[in-house]
Backbone as JSON, one array per atom type, in Angstrom:
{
  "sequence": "XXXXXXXXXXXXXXXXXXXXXXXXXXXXXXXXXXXXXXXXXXXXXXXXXXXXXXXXXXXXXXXXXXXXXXXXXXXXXXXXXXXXXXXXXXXXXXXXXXXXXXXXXXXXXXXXXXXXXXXXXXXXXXXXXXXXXXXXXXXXXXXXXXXXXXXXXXXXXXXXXXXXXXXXXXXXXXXXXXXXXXXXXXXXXXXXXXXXXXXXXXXXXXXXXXXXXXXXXXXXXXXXXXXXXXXXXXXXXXXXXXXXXXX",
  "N": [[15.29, 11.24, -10.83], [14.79, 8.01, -11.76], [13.06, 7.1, -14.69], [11.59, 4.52, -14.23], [9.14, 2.19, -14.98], [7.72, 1.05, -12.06], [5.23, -0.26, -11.79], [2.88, -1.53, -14.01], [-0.16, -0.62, -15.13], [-3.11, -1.69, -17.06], [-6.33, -1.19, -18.23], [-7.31, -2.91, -16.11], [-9.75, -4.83, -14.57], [-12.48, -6.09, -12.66], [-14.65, -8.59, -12.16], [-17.28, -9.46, -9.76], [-19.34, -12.17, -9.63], [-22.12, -10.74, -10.87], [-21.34, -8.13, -10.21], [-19.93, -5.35, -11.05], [-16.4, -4.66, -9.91], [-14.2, -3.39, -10.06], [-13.37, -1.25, -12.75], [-11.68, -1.17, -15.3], [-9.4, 0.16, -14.96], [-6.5, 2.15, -15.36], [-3.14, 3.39, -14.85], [0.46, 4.11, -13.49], [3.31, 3.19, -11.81], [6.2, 4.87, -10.88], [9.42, 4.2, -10.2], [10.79, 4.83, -7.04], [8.48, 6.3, -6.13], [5.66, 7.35, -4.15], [2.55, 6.57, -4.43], [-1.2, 6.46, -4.15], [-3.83, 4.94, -4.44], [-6.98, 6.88, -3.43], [-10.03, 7.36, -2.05], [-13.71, 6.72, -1.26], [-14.82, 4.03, 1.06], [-15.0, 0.92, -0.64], [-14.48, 1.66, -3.09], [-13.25, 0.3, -4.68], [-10.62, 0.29, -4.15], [-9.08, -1.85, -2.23], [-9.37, -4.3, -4.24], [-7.92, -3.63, -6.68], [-5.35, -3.65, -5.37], [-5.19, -6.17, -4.14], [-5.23, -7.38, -6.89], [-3.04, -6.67, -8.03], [-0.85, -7.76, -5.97], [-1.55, -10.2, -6.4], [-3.11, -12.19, -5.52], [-5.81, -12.02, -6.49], [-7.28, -13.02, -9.19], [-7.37, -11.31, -12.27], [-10.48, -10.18, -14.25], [-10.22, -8.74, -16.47], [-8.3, -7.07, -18.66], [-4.84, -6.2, -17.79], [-2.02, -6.31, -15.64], [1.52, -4.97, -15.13], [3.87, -5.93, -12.72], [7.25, -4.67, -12.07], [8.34, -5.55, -14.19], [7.17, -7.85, -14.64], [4.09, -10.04, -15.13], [1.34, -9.61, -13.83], [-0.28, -11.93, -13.63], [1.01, -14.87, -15.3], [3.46, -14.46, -14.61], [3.57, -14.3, -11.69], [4.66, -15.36, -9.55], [7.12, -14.44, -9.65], [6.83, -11.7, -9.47], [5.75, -11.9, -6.56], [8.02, -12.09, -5.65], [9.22, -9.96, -5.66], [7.64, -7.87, -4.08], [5.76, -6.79, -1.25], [3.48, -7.26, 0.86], [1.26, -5.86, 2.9], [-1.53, -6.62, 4.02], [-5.18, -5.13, 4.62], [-6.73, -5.43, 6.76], [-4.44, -6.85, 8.62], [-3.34, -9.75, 10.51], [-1.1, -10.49, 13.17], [0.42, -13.16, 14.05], [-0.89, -14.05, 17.32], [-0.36, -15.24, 19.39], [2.52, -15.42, 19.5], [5.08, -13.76, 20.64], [6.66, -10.08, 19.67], [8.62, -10.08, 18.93], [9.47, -13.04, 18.41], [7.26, -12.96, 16.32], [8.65, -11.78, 14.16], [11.34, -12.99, 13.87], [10.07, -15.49, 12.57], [8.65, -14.5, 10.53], [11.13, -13.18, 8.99], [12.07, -15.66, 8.3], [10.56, -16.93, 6.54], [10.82, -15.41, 4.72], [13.75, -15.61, 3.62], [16.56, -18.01, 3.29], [18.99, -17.33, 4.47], [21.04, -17.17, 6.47], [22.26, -14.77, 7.72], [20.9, -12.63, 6.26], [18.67, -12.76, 7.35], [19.1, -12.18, 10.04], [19.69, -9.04, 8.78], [17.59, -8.72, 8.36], [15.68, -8.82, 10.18], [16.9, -7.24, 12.38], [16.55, -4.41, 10.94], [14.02, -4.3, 11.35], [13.12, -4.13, 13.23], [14.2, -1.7, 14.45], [12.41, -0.25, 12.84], [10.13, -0.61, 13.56], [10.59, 0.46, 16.8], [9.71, -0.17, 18.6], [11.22, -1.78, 20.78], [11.85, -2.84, 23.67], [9.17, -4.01, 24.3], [8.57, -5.71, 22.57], [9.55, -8.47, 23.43], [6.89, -9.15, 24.42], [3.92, -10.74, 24.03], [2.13, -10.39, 21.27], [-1.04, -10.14, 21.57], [-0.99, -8.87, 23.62], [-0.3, -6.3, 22.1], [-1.32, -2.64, 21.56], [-3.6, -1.53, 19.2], [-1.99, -0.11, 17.4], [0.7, -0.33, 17.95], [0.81, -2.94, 17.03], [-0.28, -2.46, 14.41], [2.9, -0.9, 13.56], [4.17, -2.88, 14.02], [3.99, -5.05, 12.22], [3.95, -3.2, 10.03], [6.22, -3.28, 9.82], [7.65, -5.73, 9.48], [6.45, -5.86, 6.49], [8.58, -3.99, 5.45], [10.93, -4.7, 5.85], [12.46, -6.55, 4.28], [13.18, -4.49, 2.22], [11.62, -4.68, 0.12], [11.56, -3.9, -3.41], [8.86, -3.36, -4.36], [6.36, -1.8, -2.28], [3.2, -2.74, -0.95], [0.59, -1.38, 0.28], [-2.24, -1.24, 2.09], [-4.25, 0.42, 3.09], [-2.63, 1.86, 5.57], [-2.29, 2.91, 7.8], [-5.35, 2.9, 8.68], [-7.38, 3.13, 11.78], [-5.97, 3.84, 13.24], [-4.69, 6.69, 16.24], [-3.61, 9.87, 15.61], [-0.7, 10.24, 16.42], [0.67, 7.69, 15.71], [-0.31, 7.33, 13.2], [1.02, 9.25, 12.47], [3.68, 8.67, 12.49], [3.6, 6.43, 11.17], [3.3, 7.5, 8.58], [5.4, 8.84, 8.08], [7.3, 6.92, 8.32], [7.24, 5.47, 5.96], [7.77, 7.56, 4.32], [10.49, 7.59, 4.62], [11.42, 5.27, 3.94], [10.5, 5.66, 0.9], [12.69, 7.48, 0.18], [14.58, 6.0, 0.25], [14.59, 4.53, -1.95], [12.74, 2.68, -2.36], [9.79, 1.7, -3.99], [6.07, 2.34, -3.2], [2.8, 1.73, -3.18], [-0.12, 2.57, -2.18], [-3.65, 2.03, -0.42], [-6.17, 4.46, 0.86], [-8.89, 5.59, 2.67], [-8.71, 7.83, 3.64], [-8.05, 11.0, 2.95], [-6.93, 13.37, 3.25], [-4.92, 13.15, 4.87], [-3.34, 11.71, 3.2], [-2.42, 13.27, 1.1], [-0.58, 13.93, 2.79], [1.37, 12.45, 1.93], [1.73, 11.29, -0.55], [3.34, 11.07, -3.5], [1.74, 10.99, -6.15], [-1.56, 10.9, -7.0], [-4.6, 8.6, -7.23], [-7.76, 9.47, -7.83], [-10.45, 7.47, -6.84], [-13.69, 6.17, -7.44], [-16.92, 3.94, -7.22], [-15.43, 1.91, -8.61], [-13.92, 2.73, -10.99], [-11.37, 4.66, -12.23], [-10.95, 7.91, -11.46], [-9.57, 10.42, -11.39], [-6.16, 11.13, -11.93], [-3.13, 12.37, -10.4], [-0.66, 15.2, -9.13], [-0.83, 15.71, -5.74], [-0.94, 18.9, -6.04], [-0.95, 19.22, -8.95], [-4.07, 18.45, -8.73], [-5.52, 20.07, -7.18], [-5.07, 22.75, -8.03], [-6.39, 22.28, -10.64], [-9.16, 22.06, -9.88], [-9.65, 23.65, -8.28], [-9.48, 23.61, -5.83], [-9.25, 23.07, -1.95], [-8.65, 21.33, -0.62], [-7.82, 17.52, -1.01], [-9.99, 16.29, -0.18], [-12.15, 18.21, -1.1], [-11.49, 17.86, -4.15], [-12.38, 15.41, -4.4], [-15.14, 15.44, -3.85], [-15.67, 17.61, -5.75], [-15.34, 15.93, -7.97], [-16.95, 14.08, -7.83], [-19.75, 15.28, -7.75], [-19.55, 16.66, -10.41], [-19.61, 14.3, -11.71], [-21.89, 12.96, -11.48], [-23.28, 15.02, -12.45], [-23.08, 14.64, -14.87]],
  "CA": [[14.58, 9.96, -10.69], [14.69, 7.67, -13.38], [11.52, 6.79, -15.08], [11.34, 3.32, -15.01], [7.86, 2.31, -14.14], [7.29, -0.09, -11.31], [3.83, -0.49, -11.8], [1.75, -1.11, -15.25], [-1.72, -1.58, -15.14], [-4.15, -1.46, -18.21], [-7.5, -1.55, -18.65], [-7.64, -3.45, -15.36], [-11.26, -5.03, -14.39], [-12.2, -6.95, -11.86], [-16.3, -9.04, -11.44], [-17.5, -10.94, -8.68], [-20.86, -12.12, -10.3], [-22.83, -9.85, -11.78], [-20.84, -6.88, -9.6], [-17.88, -5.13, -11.46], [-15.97, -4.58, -8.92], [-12.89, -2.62, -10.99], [-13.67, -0.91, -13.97], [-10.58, -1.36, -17.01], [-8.7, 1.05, -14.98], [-5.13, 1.9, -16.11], [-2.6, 3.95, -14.3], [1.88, 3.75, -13.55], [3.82, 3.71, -10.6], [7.34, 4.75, -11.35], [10.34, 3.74, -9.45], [10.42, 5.51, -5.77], [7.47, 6.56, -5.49], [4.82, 6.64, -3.2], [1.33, 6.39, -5.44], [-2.18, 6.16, -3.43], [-5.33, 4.85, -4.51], [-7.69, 7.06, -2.4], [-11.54, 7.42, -2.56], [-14.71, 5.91, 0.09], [-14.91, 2.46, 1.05], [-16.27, 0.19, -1.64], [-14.58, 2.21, -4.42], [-12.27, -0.98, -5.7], [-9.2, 0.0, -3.99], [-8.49, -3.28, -2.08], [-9.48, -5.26, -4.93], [-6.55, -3.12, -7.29], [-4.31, -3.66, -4.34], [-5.05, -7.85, -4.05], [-4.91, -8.35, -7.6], [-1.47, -6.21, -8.1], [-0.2, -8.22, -5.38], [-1.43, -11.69, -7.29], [-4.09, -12.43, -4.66], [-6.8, -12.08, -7.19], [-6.99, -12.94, -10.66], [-7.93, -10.09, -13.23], [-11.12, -10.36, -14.94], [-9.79, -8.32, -17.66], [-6.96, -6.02, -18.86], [-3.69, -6.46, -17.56], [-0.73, -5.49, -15.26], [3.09, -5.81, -14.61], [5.71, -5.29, -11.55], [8.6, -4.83, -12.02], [8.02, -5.8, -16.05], [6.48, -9.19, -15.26], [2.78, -10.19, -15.5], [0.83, -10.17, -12.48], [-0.77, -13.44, -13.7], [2.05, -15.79, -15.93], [4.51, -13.66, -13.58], [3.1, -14.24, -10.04], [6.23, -15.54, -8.55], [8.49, -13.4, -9.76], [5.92, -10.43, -8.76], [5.71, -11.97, -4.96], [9.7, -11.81, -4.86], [9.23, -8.04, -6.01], [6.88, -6.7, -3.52], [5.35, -6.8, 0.15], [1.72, -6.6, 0.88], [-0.21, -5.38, 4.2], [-3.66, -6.0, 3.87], [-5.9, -3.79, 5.83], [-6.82, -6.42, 8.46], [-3.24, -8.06, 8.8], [-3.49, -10.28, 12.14], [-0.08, -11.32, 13.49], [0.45, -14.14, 14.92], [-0.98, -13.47, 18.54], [0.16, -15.89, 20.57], [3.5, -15.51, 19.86], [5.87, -12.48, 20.8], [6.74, -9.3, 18.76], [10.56, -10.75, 18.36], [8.96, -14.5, 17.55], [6.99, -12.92, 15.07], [9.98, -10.99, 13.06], [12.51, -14.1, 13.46], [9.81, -16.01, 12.05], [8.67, -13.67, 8.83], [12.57, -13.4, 8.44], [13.04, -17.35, 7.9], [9.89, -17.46, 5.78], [11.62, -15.09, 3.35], [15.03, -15.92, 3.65], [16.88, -18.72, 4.21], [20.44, -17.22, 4.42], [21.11, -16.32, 8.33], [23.07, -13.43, 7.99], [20.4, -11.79, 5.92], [17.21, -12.77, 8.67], [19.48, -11.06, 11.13], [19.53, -7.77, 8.86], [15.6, -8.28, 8.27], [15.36, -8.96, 12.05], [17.26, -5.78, 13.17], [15.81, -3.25, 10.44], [12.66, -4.61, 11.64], [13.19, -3.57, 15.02], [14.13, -0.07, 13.97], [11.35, 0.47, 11.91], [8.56, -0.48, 14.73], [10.72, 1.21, 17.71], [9.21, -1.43, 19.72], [12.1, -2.07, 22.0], [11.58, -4.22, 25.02], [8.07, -4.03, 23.78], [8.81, -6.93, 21.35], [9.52, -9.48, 24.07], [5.73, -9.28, 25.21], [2.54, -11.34, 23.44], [1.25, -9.84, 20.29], [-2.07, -10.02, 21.78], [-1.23, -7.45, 24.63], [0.08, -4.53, 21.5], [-2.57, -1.86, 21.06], [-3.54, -1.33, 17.94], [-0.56, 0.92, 17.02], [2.16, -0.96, 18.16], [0.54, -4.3, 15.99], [0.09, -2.01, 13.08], [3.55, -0.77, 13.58], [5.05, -4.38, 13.96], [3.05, -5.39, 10.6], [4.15, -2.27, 8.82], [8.43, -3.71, 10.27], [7.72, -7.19, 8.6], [6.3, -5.9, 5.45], [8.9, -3.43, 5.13], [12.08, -5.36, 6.62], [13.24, -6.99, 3.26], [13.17, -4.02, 1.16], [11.03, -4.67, -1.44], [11.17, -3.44, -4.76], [7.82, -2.32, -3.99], [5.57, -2.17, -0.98], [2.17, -3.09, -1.55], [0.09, -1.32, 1.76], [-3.47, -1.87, 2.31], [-4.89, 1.62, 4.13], [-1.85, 1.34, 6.21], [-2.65, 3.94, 9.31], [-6.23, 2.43, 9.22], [-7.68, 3.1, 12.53], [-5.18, 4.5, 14.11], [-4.61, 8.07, 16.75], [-2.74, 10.88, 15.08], [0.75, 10.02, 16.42], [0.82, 6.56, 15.47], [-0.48, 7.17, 12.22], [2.22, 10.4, 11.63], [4.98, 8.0, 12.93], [3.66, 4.99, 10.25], [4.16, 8.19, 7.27], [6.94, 8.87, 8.47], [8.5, 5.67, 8.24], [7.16, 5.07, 4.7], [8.68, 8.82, 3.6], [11.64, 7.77, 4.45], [12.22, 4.0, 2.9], [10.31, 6.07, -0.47], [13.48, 8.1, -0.17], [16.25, 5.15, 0.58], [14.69, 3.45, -2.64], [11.24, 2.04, -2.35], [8.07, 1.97, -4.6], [4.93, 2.5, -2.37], [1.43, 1.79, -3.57], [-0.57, 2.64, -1.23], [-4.62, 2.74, -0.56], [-6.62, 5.0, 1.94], [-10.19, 6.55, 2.41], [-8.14, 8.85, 4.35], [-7.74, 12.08, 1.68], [-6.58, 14.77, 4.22], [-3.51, 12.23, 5.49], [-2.48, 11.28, 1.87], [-1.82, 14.51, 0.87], [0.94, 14.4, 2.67], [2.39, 11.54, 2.11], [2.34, 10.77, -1.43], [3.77, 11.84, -4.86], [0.81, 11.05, -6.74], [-2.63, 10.33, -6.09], [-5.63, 8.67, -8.24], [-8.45, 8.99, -7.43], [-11.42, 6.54, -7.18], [-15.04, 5.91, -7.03], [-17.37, 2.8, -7.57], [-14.85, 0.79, -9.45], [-13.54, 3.45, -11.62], [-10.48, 6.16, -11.57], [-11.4, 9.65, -12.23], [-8.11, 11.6, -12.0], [-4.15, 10.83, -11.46], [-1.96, 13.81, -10.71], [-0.18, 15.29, -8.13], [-2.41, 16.86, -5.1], [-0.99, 20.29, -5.82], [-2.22, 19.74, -10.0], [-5.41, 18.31, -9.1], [-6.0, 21.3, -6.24], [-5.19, 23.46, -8.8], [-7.12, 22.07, -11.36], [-10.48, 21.92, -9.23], [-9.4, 25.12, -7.35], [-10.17, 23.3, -3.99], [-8.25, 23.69, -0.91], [-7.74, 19.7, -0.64], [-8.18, 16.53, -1.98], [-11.4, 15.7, -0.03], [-12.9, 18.96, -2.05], [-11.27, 17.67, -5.35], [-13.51, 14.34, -4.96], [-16.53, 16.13, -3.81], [-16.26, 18.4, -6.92], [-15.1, 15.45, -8.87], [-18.24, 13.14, -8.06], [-20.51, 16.21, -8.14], [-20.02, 16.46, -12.26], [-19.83, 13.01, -12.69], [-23.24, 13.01, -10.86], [-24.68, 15.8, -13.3], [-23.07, 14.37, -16.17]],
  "C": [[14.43, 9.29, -12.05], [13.14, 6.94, -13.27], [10.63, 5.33, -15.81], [10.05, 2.66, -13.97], [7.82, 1.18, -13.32], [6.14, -1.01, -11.35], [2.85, -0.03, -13.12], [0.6, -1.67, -15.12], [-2.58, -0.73, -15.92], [-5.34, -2.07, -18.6], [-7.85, -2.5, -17.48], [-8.95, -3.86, -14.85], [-11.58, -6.44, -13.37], [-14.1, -7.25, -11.58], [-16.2, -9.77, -10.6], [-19.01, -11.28, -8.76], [-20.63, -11.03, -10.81], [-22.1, -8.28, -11.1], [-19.42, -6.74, -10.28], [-17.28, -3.86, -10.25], [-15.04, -3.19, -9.35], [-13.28, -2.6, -12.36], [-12.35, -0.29, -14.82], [-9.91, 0.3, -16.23], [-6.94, 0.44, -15.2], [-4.16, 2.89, -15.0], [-0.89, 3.01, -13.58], [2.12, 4.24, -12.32], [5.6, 4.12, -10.78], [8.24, 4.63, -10.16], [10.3, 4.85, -8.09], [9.49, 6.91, -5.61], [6.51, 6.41, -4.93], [3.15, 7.35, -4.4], [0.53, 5.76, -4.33], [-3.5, 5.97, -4.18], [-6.36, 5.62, -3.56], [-8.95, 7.19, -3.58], [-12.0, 6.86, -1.37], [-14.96, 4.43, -0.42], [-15.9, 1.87, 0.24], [-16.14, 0.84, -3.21], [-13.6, 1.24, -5.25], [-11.02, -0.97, -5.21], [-8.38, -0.95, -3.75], [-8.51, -4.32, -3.27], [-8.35, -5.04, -6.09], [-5.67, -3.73, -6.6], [-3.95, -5.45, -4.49], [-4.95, -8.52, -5.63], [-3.36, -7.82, -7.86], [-0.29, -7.52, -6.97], [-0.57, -9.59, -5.36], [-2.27, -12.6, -5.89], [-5.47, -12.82, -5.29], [-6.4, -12.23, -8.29], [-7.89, -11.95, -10.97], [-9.52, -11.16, -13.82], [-10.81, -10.25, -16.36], [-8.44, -7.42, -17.31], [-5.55, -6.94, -18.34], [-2.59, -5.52, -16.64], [0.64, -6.45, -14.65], [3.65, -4.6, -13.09], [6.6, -5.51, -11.96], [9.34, -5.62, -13.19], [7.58, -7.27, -15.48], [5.46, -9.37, -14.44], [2.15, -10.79, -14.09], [0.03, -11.97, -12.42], [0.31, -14.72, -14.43], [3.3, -14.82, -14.68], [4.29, -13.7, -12.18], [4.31, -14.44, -9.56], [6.73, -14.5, -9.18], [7.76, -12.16, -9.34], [5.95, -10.49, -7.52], [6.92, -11.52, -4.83], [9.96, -10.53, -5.18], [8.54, -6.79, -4.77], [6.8, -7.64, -2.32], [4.46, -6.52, 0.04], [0.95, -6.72, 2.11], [-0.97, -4.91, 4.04], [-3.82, -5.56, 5.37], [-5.89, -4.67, 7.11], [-5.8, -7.17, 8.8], [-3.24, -8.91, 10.22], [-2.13, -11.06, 11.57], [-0.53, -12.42, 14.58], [0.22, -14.38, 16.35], [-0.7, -14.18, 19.45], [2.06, -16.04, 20.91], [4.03, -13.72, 20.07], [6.44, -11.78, 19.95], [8.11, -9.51, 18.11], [10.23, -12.32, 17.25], [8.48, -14.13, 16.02], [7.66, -12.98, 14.08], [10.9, -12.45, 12.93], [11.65, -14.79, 12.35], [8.82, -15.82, 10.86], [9.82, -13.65, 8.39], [12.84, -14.48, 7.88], [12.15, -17.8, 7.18], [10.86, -16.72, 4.41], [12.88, -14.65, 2.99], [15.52, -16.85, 3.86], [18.53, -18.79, 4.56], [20.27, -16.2, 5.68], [21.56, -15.2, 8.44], [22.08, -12.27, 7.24], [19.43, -11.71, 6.8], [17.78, -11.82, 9.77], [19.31, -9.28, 10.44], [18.53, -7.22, 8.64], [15.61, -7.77, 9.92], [15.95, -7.38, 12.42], [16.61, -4.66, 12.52], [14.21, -3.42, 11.25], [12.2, -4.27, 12.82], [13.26, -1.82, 15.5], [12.97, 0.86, 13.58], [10.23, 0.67, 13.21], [8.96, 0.03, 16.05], [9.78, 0.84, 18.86], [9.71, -1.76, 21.27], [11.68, -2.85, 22.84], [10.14, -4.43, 24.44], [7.72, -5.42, 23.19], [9.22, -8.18, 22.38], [8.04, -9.82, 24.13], [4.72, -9.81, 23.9], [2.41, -10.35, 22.14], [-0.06, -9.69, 20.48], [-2.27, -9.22, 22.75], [-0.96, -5.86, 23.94], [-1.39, -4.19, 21.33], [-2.21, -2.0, 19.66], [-2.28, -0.66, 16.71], [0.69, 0.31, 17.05], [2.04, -2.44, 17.23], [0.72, -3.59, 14.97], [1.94, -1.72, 12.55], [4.63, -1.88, 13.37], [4.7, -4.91, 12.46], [4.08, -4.71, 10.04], [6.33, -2.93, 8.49], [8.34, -4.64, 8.93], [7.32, -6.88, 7.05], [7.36, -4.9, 4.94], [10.48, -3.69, 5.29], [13.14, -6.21, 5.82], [13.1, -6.07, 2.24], [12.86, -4.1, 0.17], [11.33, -3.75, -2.17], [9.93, -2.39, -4.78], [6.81, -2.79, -2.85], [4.29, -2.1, -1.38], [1.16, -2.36, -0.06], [-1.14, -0.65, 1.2], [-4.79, -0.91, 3.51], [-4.12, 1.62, 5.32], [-1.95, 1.82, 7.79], [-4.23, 3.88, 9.63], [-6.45, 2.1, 10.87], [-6.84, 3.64, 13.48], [-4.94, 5.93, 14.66], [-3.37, 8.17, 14.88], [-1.26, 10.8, 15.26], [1.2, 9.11, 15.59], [0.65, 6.76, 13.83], [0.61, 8.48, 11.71], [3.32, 9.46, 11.53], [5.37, 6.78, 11.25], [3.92, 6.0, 9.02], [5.77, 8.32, 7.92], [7.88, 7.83, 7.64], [8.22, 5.44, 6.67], [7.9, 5.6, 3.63], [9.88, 7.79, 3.5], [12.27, 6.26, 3.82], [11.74, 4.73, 1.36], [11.76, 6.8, -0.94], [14.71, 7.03, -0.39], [15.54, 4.42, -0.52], [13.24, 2.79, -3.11], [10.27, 2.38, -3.02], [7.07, 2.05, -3.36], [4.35, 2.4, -3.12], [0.44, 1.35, -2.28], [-2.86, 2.89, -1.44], [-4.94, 3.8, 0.57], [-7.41, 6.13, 1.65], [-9.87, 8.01, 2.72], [-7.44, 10.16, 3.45], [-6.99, 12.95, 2.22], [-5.12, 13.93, 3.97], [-3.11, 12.24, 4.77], [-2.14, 12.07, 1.46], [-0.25, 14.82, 1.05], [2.17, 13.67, 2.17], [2.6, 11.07, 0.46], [2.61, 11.89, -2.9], [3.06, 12.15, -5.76], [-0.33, 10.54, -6.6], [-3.63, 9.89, -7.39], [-6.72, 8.73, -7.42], [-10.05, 8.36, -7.91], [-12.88, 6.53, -6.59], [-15.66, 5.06, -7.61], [-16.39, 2.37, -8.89], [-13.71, 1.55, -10.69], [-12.72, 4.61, -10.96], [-11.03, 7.52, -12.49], [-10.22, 9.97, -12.92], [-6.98, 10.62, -11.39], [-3.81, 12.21, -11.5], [-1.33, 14.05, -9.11], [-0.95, 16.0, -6.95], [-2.28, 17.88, -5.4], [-1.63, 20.13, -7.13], [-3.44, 19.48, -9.62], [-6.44, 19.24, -8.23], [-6.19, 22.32, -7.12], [-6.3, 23.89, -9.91], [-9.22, 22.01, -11.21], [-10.54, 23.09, -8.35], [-10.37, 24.95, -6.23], [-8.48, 23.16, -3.49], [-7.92, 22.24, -0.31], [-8.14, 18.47, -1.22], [-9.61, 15.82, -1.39], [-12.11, 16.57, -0.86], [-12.47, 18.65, -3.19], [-12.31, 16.49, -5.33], [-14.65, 14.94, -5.08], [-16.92, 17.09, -5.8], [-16.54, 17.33, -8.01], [-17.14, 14.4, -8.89], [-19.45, 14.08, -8.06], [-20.45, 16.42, -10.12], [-20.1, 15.6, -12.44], [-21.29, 12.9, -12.54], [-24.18, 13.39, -11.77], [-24.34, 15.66, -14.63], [-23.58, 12.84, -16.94]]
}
């Protein structure tokens, strides 16, 4: 794997008033891999996530995609990445095909490529006839699943996802790793959040993790299991916010 980083962010900081939201954290995503913000809701992840993906402006610090500047660089950062936020609502009145043609022709306008968005896109969410019918009759699973197509259907550079198996059974949410494994392998950056510590484990390469606004650790789950000589990464926070606690 070569070691060219997808993702620089330094000293990152983020207020909203008098609340700092993101505290001057720093941390790299290097080329196909899948990298997770985890920690409990309210620890800054979305707000990392929306300014990386030029949604938010920084307070302070700084970061690049794909070497250019999430803020003087915004465009060229959007045409780098994909981003499903947590609450994504498709379009519900139209149909799971309508949708995809018409995410394809927002970010494309060369036909022969919308068709090979449009068909990966069909693959990915395993929708099938499914995709004729309303967007407002998919369960939760089959919307997330359609979401996860469209944000993942032009091959970004890097995928930007937003607690991506949020709310979802156990199948649905193995099915949505799944699918992520395997574009991390055909190529793909991932940055991923999720409160979900157990799940992430499996799914990513490296993990930071976070609490009120601030990152503790980065490493891989097996060093930071090691290193805390717990048996998973929900007992690595616990230990971790237990010393910060008594320090």
């Amino acid at each position: 794997m070569g070691m060219d980083k997808i993702v620089e962010v330094q000293n990152l900081s983020k207020r909203f008033g008098s609340k700092e939201a993101v505290k001057s954290v720093s941390f790299e995503v290097n080329a196909n891999e899948i990298f997770a913000l985890i920690g409990p809701n309210g620890a800054g992840k979305s707000t990392i996530i929306r300014m990386i993906a030029t949604i938010l402006q920084p307070t302070g610090g700084t970061a690049r995609v794909n070497g250019f500047d999430i803020v003087s660089g915004a465009r060229n950062v959007r045409e780098a990445i994909s981003y499903l936020p947590e609450e994504a609502g498709a379009y519900r009145n139209m149909s799971g095909r309508q949708y995809l043609d018409f995410m394809a022709q927002i970010l494309n306008d060369d036909s022969k490529k919308q068709k090979e968005f449009i068909s990966r896109a069909e693959e990915i969410s395993k929708l099938g006839r499914r995709l004729a019918d309303k967007v407002s009759v998919y369960s939760k699973g089959m919307a997330r699943k359609l979401l996860l197509a469209r944000a993942l259907m032009s091959k970004p550079k890097l995928a930007i996802l937003d607690e991506p198996t949020s709310g979802l059974d156990m199948i649905n949410a193995l099915e949505i790793r799944k699918i992520i494994k395997e574009f991390a392998k055909d190529g793909m950056t991932v940055l991923l959040s999720s409160h979900n510590m157990l799940e992430i484990e499996f799914l990513s390469d490296r993990v930071a993790i976070m609490e009120k606004g601030a990152i503790f650790e980065t490493g891989t789950s097996q060093e930071l299991k090691e290193k805390y000589a717990a048996a998973n990464l929900e007992e690595v926070f616990t230990k971790i916010t237990n010393f910060s606690t008594l320090a």
